[in-house]
ROTI-260923 format. One line per 10 residues: number of its first residue (from 1); their letters; for each residue x, y, z of C-alpha. Coordinates in steps of 0.5 Angstrom, whole numbers, plus 2048, in hexadecimal, padded with zeros to 3 digits. Layout:
<atoms>
NUM	a	X/Y/Z; ...
</atoms>
This chain:
<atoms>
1	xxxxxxxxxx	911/924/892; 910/929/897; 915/92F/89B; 916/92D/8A2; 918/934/8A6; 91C/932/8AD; 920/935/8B2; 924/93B/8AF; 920/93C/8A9; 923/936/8A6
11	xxxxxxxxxx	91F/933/8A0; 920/92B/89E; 91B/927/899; 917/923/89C; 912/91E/899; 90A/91B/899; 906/916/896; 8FF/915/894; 8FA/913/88F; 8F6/916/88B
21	xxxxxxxxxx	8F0/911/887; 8EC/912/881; 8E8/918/883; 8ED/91D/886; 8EC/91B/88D; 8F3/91C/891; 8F5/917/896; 8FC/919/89B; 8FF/913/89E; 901/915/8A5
31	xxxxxxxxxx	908/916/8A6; 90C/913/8AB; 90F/918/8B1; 916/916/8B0; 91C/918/8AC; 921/915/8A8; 927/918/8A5; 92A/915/89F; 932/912/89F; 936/918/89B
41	xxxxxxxxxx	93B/915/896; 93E/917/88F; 93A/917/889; 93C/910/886; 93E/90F/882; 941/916/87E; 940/916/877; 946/919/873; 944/91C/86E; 93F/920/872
51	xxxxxxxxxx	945/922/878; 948/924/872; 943/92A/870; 941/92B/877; 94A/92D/878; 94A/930/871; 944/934/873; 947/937/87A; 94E/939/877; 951/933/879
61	xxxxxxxxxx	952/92F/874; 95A/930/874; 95F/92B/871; 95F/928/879; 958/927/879; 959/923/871; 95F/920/874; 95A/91D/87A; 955/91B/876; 959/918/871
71	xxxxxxxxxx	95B/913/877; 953/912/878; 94F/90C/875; 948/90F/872; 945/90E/878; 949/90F/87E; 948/90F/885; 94A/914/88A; 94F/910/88E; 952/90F/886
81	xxxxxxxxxx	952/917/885; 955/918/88C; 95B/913/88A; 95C/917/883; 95C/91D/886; 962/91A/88B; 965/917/884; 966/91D/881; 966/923/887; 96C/921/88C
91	xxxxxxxxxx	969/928/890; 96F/92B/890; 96C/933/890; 967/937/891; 965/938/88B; 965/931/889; 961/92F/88F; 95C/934/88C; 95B/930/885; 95B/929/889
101	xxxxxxxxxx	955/92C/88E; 952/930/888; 951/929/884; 94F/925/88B; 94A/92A/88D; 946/92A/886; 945/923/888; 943/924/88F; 93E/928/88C; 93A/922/88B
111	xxxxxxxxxx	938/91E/88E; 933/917/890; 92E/916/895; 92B/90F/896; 925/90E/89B; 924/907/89E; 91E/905/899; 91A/902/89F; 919/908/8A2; 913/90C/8A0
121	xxxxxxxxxx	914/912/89A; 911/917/89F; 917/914/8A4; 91C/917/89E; 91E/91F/8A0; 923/921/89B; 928/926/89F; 92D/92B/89D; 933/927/89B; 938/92D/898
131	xxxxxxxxxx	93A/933/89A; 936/937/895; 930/934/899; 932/936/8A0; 92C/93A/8A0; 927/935/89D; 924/932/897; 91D/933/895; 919/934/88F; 91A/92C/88B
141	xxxxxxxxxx	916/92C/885; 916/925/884; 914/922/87C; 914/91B/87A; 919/91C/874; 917/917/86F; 91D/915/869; 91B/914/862; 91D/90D/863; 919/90C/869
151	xxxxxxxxxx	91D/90D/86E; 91A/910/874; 91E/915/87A; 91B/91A/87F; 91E/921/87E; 91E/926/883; 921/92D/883; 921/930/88A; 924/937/88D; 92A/937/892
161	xxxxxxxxxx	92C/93D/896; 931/93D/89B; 930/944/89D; 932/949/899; 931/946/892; 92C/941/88F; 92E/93C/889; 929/938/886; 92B/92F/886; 929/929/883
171	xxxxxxxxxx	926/923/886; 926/91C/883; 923/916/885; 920/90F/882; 91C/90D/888; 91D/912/88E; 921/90D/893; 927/910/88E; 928/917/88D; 92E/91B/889
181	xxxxxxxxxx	92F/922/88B; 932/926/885; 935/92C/883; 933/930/87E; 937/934/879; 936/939/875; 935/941/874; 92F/940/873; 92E/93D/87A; 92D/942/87F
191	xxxxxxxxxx	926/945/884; 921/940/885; 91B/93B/882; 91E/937/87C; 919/932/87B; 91B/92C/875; 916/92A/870; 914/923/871; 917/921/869; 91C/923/864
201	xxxxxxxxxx	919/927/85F; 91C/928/858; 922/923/85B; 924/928/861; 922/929/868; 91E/92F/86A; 91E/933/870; 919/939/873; 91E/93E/877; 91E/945/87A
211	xxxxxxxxxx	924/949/87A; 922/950/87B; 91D/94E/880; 916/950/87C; 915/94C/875; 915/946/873; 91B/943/86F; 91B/93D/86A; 922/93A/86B; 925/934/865
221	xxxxxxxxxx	92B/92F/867; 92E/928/865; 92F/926/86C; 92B/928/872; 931/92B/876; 932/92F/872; 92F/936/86F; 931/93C/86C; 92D/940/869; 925/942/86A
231	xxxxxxxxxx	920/946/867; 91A/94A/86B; 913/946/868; 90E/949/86D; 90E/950/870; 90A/953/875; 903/956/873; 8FE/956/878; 8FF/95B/87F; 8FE/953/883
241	xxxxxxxxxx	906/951/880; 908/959/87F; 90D/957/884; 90F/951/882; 90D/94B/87E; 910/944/87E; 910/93D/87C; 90D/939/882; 90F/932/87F; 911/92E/879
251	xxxxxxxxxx	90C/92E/873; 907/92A/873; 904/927/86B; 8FE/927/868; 8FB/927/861; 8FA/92F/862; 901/92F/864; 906/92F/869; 903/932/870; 907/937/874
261	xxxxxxxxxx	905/937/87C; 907/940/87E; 907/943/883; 906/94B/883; 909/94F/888; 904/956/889; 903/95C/88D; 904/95A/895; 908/954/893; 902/950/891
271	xxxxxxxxxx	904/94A/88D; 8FF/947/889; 8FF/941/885; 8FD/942/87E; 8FF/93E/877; 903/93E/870; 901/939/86B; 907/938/866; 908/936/85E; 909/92E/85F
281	xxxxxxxxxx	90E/92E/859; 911/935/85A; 910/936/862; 913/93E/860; 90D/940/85E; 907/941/863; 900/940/861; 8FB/941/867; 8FC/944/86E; 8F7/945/873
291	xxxxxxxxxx	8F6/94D/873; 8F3/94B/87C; 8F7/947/881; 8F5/93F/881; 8F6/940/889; 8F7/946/88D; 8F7/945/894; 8F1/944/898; 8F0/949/89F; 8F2/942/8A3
301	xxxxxxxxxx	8F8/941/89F; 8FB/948/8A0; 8FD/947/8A7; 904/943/8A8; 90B/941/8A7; 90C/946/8A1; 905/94A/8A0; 900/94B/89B; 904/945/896; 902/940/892
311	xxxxxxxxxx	907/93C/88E; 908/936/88C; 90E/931/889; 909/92E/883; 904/92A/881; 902/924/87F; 8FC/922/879; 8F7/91B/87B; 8F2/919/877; 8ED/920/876
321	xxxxxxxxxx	8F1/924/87B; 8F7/928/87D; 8F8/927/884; 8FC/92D/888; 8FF/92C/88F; 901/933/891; 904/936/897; 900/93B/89C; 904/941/89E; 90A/93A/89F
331	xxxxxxxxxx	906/938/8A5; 902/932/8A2; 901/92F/89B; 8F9/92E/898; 8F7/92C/892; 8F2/92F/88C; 8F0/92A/886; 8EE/92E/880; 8EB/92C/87A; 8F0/92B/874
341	xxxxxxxx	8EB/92E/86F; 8E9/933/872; 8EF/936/874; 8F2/935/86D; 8EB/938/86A; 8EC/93E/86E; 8F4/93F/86B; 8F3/93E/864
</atoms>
């Protein structure tokens, strides 16, 4: 997944494909020079239950929000939403309408995008759809997630900004023709870079985040849209990340432990790529890091879009290899394929 930055300054995600083969070559499929935009509908079917919470969470959840759902099966649409609200609100006054629109909006607030499947994935563009990304969606940190009883999803957190605030989304998909965009909800969900760990660990989701803008923070749930509370497990120590220091995507497992992709921000804005490497069973405790940046960028990479800037949305391991797709200055996208063992002998 990339950003895609057009007229205005206004992200969208984008996509690529490629193959990389046995001995960490990359090949990129040449993509298409057109555009698809996907078909906007409501998310389908809703789940009661997690309405439910989402409603309670927003200080919504009211006796004419219960007399709503009460008129809702488990699964419900947005036309059966819409006909209990009309069954239960006549509309008849200000404040009334105020409570129907609350609950309509909640909904609307997610929504699905469907591409037709025969158009090639780098075709696909996922544009802002909400009026929390009037202003563009950038920074999708994709993961497989993988269920405990096999069941596979891809995840992405993502940024929406809308020009004054920025708030932090989730994507979901089983196939990348079918997209539903979600809210988040949550004290804890706020500033940029959540990135989901790709399993549950100890029964519960687990969450990297940034609240305060510079350290690392370990979030826990029993359900991925919503997040409460978090805790600081990685700080600022090298003069490269003094600034600032950040996840750079979903954390990746080994034997060693669960790797984290950083990005430090040091003196004259320089974002470098650096790496954590997290306890597997209790990922609050850090036990490697790599004390010099892992890329830091090159004389030919400082120049462009937003200058002196490498970063990266995550990376995948394939056979002995970490393969790293990162941004050049948000002017062009490169690759480094790094040695697993190298790099997680140099953290421990």
């Amino acid at each position: 997944s990339l950003r895609a930055t057009g007229e205005g300054h206004i992200s969208s995600i984008v996509f690529r494909s490629g193959v990389v083969d046995r001995n960490g070559d990359i090949r990129i499929d040449k993509p298409t020079r057109f555009v698809s935009e996907g078909r906007l509908s409501p998310a389908c079917p809703f789940h009661k239950d997690l309405f439910d919470r989402k409603l309670q969470e927003l200080g919504l959840g009211d006796d004419f929000a219960r007399r709503v759902l009460d008129r809702l099966p488990e699964r419900f649409t947005d036309d059966q939403l819409a006909q209990a609200v009309d069954a239960e609100q006549p509309w008849t006054d200000d404040e009334s309408e105020r409570r129907a629109e609350a609950v309509l909006t909640v909904a609307h607030s997610n929504c699905r995008l469907t591409f037709d499947p025969e158009t090639p994935i780098s075709e696909r563009v996922l544009f802002p759809v909400f009026p929390s990304q009037r202003n563009g969606i950038e920074d999708a940190r994709f993961v497989l997630f993988r269920e405990d009883d096999g069941a596979r999803r891809y995840y992405a957190t993502f940024t929406a900004y809308d020009g004054r605030v920025i708030v932090p989304q989730l994507l979901e998909t089983d196939d990348f023709v079918r997209f539903d965009l979600c809210t988040l909800n949550g004290p804890a969900v706020r500033d940029k870079g959540m990135a989901l760990f790709p399993r549950r660990i100890g029964g519960l989701y687990a969450m990297l985040s940034r609240q305060d803008g510079e350290t690392i923070r370990l979030m826990w749930s029993d359900n991925p849209h919503f997040w409460y509370e978090s805790v600081p497990i990685v700080v600022p120590q090298e003069p490269w990340e003094v600034v600032q220091l950040g996840n750079c995507g979903s954390p990746l497992e080994t034997e060693e432990g669960w790797l984290v992709l950083t990005h430090g921000v040091g003196p004259m804005r320089r974002y470098c790529i650096g790496a954590v490497l997290l306890d597997r069973e209790d990922p609050s405790k850090v036990v490697g890091r790599l004390r010099e940046p892992l890329l830091a960028p090159e004389p030919d990479e400082r120049e462009g879009y937003v200058p002196n800037v490498l970063y990266t949305c995550g990376g995948l391991l394939h056979g002995p290899w970490l393969i790293l797709p990162y941004a050049v200055s948000d002017t062009a996208t490169r690759f480094a394929r790094v040695p697993l063992r190298r790099l997680l002998e140099a953290m421990l």
